[in-house]
PyMOL Python script that loads the backbone (N, CA, C, O; Angstrom):
from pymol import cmd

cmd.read_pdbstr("""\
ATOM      1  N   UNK A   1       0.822  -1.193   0.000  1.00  0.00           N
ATOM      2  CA  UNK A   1       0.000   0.000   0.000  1.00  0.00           C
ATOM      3  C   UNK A   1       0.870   1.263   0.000  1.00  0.00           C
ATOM      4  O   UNK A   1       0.677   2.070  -0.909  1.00  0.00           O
ATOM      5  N   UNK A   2       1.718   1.496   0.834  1.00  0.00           N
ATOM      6  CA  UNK A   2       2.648   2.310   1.381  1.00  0.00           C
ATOM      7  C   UNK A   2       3.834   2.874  -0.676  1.00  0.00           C
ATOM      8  O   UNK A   2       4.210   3.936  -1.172  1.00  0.00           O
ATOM      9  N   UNK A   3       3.911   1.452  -1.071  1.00  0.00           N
ATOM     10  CA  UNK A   3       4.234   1.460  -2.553  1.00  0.00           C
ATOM     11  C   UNK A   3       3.825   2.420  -3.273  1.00  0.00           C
ATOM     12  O   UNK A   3       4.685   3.111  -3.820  1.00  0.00           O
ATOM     13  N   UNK A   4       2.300   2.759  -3.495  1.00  0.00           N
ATOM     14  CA  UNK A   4       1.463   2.507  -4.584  1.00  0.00           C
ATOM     15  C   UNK A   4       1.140   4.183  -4.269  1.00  0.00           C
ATOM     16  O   UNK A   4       0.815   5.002  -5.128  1.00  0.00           O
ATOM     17  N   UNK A   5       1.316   4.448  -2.841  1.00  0.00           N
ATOM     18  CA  UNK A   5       0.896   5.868  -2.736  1.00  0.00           C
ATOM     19  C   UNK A   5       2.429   6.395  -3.105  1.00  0.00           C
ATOM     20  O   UNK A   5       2.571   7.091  -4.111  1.00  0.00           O
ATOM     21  N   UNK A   6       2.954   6.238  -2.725  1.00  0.00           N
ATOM     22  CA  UNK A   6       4.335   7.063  -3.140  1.00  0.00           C
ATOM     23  C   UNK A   6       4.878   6.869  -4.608  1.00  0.00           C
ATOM     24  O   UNK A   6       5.637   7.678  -5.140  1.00  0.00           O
ATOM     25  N   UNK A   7       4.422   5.730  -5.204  1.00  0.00           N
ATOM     26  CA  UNK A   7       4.692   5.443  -6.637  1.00  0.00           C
ATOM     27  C   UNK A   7       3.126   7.013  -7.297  1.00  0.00           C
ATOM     28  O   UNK A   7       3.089   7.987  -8.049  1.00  0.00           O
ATOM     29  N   UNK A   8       2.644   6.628  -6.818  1.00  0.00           N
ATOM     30  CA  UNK A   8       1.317   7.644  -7.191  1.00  0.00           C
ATOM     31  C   UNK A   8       1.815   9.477  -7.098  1.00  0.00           C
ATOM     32  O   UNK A   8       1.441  10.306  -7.928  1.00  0.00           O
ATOM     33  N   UNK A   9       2.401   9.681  -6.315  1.00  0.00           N
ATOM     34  CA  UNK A   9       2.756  10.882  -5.451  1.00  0.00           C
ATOM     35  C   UNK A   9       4.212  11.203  -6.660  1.00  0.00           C
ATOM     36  O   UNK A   9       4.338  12.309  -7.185  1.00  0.00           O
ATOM     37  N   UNK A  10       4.920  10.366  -6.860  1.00  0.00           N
ATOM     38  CA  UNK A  10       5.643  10.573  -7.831  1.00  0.00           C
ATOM     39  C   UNK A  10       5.444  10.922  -9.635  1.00  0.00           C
ATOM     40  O   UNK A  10       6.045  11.689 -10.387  1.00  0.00           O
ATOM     41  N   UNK A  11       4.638  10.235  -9.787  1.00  0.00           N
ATOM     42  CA  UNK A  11       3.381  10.209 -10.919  1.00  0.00           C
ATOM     43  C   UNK A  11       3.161  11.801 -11.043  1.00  0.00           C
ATOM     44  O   UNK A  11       3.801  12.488 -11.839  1.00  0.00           O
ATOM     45  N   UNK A  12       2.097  12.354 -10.087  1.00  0.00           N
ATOM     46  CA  UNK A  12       1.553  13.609 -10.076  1.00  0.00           C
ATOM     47  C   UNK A  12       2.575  14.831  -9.901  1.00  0.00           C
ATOM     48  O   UNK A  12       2.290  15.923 -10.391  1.00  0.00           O
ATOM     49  N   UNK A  13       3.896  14.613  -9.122  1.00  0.00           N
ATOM     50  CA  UNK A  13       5.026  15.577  -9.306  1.00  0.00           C
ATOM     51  C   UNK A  13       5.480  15.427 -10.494  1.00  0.00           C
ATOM     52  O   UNK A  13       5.628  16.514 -11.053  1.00  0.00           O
ATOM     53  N   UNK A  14       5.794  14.453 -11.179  1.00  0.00           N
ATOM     54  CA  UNK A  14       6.144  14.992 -12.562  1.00  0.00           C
ATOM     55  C   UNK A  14       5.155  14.902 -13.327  1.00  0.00           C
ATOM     56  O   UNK A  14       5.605  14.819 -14.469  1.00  0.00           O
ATOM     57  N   UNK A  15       4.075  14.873 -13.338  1.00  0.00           N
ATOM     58  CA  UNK A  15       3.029  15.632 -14.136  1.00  0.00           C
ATOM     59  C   UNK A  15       2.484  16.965 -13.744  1.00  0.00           C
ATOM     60  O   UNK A  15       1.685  17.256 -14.634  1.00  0.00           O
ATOM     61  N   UNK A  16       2.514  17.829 -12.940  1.00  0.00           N
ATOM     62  CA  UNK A  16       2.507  18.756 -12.495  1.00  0.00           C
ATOM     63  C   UNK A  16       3.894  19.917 -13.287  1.00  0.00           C
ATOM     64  O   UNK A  16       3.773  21.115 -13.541  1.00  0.00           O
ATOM     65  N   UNK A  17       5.055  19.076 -13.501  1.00  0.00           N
ATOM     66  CA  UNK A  17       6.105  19.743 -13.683  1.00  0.00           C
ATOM     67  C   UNK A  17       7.285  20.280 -12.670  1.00  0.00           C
ATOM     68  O   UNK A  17       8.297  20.907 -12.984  1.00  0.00           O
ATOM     69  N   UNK A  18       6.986  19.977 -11.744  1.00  0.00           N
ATOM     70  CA  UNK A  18       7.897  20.443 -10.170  1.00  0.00           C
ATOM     71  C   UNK A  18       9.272  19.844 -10.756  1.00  0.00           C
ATOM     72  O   UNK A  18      10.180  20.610 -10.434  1.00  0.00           O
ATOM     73  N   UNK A  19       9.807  18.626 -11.585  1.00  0.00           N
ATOM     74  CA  UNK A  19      11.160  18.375 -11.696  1.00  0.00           C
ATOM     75  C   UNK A  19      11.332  19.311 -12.893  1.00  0.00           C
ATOM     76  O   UNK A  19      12.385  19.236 -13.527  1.00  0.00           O
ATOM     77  N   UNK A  20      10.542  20.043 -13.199  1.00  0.00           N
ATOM     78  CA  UNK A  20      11.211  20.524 -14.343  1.00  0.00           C
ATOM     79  C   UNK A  20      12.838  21.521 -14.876  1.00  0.00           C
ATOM     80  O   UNK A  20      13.297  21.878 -15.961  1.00  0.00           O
ATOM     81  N   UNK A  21      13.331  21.677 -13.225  1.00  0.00           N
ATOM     82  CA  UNK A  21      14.593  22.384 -13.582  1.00  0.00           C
ATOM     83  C   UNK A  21      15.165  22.144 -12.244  1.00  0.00           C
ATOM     84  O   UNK A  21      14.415  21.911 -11.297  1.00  0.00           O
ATOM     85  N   UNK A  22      16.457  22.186 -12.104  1.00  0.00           N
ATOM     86  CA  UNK A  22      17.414  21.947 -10.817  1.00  0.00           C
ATOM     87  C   UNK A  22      17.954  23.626 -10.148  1.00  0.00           C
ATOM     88  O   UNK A  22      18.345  24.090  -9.077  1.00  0.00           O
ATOM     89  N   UNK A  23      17.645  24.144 -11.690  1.00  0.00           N
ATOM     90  CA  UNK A  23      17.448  25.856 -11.097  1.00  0.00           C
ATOM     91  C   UNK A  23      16.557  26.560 -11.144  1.00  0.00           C
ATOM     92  O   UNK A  23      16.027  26.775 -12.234  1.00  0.00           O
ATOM     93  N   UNK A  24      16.037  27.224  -9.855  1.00  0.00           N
ATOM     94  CA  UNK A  24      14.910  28.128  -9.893  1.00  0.00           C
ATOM     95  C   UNK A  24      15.267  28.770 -10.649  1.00  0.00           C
ATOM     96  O   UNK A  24      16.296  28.662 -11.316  1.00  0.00           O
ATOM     97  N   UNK A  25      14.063  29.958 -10.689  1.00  0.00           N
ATOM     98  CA  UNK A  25      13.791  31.249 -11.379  1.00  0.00           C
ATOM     99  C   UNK A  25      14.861  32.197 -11.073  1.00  0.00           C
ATOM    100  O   UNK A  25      15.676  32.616 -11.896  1.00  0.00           O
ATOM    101  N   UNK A  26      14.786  32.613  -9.415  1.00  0.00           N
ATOM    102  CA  UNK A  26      15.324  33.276  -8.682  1.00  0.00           C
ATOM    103  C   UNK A  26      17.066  32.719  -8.829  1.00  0.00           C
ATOM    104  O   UNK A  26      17.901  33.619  -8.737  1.00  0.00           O
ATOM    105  N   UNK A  27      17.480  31.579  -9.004  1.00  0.00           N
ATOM    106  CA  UNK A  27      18.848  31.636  -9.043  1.00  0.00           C
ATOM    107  C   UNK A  27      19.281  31.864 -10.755  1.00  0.00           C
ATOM    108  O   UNK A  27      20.413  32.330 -10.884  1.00  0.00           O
ATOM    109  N   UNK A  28      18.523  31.595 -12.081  1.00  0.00           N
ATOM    110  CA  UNK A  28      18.400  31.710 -12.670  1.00  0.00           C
ATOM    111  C   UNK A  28      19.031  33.512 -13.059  1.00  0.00           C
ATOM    112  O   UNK A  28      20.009  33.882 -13.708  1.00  0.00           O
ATOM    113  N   UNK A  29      17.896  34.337 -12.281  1.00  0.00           N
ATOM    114  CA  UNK A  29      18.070  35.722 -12.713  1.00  0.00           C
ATOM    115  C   UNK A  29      19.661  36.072 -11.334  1.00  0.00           C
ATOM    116  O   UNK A  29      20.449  36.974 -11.621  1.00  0.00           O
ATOM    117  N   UNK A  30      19.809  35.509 -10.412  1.00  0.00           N
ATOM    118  CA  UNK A  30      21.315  35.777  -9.798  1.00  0.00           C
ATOM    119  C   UNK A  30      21.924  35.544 -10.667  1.00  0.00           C
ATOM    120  O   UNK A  30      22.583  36.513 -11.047  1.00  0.00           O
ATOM    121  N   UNK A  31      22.061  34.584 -11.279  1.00  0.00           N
ATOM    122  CA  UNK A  31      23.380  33.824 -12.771  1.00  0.00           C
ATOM    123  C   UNK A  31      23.449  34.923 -13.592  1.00  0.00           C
ATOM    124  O   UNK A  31      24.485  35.511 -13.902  1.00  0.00           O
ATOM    125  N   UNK A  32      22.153  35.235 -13.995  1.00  0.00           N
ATOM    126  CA  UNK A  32      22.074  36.397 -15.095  1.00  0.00           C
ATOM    127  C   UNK A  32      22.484  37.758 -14.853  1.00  0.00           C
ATOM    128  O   UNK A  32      22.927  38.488 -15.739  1.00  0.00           O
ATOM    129  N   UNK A  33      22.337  38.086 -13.676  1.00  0.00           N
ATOM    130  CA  UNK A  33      23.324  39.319 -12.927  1.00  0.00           C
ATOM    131  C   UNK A  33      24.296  39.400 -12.669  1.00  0.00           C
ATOM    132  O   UNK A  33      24.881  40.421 -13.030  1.00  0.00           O
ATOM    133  N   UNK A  34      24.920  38.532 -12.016  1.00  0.00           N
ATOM    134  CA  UNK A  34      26.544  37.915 -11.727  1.00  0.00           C
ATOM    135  C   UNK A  34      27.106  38.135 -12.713  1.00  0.00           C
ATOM    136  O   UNK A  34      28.228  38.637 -12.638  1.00  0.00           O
ATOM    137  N   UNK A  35      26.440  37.792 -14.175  1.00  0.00           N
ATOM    138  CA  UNK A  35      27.354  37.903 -15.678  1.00  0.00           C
ATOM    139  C   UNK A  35      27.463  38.907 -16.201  1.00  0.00           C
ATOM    140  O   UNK A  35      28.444  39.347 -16.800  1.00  0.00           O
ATOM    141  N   UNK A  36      26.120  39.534 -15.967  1.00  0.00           N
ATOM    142  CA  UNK A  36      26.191  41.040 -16.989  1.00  0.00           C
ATOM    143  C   UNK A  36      26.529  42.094 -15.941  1.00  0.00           C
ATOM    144  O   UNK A  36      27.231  43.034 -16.312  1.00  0.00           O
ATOM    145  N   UNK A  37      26.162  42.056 -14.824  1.00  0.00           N
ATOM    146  CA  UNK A  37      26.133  43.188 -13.838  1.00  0.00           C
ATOM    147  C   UNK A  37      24.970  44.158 -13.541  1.00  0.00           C
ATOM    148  O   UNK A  37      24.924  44.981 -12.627  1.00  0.00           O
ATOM    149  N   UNK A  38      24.133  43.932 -14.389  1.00  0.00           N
ATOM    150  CA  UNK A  38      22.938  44.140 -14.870  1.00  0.00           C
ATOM    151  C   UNK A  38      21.689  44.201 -13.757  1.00  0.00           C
ATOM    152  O   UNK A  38      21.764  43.728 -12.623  1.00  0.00           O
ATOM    153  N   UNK A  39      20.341  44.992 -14.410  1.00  0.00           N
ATOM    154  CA  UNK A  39      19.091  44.534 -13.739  1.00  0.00           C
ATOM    155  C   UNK A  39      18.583  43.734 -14.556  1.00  0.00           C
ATOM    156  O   UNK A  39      18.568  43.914 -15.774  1.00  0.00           O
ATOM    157  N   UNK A  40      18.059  42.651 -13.896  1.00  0.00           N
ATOM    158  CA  UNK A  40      17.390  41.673 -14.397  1.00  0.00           C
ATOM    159  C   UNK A  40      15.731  41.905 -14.765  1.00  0.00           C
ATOM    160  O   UNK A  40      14.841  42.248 -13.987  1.00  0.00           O
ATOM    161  N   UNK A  41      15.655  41.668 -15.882  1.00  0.00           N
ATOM    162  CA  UNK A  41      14.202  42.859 -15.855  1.00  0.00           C
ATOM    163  C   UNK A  41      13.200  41.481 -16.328  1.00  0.00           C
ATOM    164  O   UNK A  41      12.071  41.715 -15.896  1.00  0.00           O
ATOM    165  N   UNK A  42      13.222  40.312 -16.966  1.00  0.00           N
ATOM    166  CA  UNK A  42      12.386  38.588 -16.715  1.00  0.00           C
ATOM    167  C   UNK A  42      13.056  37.920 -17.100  1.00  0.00           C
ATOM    168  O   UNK A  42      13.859  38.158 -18.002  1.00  0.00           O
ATOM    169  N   UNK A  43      12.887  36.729 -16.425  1.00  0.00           N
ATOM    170  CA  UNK A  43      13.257  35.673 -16.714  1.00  0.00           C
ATOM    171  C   UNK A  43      11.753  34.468 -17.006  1.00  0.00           C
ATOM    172  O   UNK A  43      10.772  34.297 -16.282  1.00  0.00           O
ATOM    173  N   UNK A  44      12.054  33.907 -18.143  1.00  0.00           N
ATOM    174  CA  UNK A  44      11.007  32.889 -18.421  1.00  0.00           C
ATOM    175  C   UNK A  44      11.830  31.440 -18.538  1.00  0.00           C
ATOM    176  O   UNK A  44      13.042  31.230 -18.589  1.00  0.00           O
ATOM    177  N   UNK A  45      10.856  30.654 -18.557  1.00  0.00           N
ATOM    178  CA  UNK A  45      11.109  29.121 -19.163  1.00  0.00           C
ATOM    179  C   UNK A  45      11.581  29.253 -20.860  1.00  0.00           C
ATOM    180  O   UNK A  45      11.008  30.083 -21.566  1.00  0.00           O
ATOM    181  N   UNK A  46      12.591  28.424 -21.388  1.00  0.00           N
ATOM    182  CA  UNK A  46      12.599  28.106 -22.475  1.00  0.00           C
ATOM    183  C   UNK A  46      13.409  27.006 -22.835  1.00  0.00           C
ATOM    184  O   UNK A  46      13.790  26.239 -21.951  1.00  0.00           O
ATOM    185  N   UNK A  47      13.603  26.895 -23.566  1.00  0.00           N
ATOM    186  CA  UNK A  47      14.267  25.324 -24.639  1.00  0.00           C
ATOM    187  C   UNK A  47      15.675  25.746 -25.054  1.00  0.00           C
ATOM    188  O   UNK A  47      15.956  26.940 -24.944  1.00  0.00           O
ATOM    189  N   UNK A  48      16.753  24.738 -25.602  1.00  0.00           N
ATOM    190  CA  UNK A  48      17.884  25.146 -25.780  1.00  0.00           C
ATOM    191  C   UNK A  48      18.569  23.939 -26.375  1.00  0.00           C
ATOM    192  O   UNK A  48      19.512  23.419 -25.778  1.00  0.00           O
ATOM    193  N   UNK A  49      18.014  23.353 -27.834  1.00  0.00           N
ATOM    194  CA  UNK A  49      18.701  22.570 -28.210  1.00  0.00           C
ATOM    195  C   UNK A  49      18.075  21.151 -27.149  1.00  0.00           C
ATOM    196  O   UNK A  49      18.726  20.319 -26.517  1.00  0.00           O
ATOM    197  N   UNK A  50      16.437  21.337 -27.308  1.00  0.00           N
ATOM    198  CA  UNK A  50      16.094  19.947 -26.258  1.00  0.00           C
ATOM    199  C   UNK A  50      15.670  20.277 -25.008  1.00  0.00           C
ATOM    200  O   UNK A  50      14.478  20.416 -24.735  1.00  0.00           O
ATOM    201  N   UNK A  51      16.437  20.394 -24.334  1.00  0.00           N
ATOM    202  CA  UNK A  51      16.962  20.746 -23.081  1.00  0.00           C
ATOM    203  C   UNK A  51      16.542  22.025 -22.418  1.00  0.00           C
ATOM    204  O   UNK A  51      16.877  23.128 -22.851  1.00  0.00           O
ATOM    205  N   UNK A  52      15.603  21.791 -21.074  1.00  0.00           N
ATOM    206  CA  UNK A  52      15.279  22.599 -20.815  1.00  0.00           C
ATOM    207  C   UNK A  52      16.431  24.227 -19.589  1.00  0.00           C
ATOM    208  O   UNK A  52      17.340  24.107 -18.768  1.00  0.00           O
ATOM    209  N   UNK A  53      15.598  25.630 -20.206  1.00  0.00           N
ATOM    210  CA  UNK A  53      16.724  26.440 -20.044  1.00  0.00           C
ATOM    211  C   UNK A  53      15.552  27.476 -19.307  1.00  0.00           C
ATOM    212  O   UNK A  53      14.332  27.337 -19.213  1.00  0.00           O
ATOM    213  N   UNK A  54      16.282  28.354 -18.925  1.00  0.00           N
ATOM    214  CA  UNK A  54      15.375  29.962 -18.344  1.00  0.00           C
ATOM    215  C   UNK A  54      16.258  31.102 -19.386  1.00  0.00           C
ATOM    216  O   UNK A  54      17.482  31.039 -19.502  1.00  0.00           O
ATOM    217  N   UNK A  55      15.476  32.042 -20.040  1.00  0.00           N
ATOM    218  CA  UNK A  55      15.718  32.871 -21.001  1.00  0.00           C
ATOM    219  C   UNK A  55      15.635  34.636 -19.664  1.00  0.00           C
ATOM    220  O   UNK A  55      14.834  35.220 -18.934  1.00  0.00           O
ATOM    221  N   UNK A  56      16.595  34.696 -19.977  1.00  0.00           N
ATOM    222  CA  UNK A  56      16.804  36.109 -19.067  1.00  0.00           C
ATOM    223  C   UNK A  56      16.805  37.181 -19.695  1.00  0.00           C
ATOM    224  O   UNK A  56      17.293  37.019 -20.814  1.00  0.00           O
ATOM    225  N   UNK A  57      16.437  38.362 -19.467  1.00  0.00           N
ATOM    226  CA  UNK A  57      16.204  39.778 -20.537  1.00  0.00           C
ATOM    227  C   UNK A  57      16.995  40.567 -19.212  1.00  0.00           C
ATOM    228  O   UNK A  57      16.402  40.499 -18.135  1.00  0.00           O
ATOM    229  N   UNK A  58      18.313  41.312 -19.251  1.00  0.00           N
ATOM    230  CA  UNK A  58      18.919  42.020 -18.598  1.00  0.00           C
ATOM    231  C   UNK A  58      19.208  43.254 -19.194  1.00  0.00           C
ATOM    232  O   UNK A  58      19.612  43.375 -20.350  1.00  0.00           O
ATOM    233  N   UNK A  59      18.908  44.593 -18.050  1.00  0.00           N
ATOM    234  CA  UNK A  59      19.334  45.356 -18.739  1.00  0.00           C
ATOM    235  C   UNK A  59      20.696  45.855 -18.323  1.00  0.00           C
ATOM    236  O   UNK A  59      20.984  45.785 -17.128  1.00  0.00           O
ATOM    237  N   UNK A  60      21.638  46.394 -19.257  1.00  0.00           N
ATOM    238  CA  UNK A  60      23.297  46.430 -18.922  1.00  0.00           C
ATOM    239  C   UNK A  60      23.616  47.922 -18.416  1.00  0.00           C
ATOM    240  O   UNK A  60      23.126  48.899 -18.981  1.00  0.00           O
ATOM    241  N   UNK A  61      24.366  48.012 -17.447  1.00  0.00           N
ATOM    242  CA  UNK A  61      24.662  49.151 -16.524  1.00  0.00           C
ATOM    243  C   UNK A  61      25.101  50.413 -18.381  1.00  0.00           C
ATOM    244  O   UNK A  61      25.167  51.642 -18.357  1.00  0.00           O
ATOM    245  N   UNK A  62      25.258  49.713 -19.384  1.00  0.00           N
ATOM    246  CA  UNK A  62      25.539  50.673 -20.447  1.00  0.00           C
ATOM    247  C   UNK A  62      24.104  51.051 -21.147  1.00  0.00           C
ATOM    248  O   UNK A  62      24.138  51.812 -22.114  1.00  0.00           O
ATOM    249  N   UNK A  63      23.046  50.624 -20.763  1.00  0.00           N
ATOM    250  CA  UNK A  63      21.599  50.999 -21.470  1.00  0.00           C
ATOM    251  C   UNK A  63      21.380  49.921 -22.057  1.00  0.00           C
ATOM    252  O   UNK A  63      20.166  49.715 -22.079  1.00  0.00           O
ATOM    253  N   UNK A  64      22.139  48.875 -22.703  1.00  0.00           N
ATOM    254  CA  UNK A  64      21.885  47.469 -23.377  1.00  0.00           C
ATOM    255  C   UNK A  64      21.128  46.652 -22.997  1.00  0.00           C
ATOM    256  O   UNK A  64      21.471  46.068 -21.969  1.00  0.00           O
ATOM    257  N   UNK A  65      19.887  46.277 -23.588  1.00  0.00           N
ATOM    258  CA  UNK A  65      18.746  44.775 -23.080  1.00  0.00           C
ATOM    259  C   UNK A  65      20.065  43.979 -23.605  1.00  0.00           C
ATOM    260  O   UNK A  65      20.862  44.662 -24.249  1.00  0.00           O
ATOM    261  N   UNK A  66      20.327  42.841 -23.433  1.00  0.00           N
ATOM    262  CA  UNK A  66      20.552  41.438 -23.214  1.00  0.00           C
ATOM    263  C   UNK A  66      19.977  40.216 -23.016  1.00  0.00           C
ATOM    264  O   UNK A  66      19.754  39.970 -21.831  1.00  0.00           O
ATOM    265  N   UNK A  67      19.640  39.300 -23.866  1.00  0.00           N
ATOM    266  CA  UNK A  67      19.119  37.825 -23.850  1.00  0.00           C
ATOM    267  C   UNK A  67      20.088  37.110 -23.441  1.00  0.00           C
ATOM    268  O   UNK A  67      21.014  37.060 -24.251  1.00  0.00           O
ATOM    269  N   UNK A  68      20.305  36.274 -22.065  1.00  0.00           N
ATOM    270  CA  UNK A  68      20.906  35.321 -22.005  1.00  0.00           C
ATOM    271  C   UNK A  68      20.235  34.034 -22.076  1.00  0.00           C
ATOM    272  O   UNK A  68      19.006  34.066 -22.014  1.00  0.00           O
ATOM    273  N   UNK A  69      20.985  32.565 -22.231  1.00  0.00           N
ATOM    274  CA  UNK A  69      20.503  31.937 -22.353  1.00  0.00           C
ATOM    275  C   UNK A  69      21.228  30.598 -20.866  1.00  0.00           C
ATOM    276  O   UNK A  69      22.358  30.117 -20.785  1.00  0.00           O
ATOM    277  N   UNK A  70      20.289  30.435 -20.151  1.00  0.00           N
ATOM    278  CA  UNK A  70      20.850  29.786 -18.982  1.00  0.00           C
ATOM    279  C   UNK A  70      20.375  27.995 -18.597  1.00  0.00           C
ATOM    280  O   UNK A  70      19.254  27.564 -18.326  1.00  0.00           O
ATOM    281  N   UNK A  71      21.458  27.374 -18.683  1.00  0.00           N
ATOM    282  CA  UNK A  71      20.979  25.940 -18.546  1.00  0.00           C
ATOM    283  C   UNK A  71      20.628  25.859 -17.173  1.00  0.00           C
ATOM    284  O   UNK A  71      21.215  26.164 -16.135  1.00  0.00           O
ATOM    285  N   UNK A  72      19.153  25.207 -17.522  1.00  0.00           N
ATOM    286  CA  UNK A  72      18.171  24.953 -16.442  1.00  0.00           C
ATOM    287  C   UNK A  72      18.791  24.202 -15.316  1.00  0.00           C
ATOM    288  O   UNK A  72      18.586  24.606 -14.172  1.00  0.00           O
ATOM    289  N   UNK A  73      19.766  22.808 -15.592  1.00  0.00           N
ATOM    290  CA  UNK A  73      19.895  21.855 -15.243  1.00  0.00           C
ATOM    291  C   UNK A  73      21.108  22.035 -14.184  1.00  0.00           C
ATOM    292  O   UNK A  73      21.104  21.837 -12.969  1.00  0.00           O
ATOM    293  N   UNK A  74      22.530  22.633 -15.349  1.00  0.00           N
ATOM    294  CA  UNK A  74      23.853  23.058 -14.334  1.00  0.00           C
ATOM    295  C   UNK A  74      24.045  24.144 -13.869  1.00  0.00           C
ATOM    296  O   UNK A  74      24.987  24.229 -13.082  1.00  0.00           O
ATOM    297  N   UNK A  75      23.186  25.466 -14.188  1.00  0.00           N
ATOM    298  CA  UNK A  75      23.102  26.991 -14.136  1.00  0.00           C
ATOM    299  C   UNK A  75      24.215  27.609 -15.285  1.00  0.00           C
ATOM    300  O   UNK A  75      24.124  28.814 -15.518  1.00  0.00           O
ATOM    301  N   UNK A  76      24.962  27.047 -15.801  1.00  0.00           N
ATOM    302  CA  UNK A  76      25.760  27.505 -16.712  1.00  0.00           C
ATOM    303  C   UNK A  76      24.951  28.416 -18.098  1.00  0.00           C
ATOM    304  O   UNK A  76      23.869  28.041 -18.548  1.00  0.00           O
ATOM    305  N   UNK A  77      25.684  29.616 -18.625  1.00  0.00           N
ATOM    306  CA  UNK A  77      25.403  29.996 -19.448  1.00  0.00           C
ATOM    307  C   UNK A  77      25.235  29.503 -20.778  1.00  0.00           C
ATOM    308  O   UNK A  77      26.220  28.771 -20.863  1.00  0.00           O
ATOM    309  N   UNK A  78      24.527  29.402 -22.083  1.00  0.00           N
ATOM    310  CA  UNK A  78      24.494  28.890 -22.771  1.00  0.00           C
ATOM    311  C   UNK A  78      24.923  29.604 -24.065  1.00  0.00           C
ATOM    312  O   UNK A  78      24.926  28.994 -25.135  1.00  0.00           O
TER     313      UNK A  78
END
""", "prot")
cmd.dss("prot")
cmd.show_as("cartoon", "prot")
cmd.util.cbc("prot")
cmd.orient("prot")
């Protein structure tokens, strides 16, 4: 019994999407600041060759928007 609920409970977390990244949002847009120096003005979900990523829009202490592209999985830039 004890099985079947936790096999179940596992089921509905990844259908829900909760494994979907090893990096939040919030460390996501730190990565994206750390690099540019920048305000981080959104960060969304996106794709990257498969593989899921967070797409960052920074703006640069020189007036410059910036798209980075950040792996979901290791936090590394893409």
């Amino acid at each position: 019994m004890r099985l079947k609920r936790w096999m179940a409970a596992v089921v509905i977390t990844c259908a829900c999407g909760a494994a979907w990244a090893d990096l939040s949002r919030d460390e996501a847009a730190a990565v994206a600041q750390r690099l540019t120096g920048g305000r981080v003005l959104a960060v969304e979900r996106a794709e990257a060759g498969g593989r899921p990523a967070w797409r960052a829009k920074v703006l640069t202490s020189g007036g410059e928007v910036r798209i980075l592209l950040i792996d979901a999985a290791s936090g590394r830039p893409i």
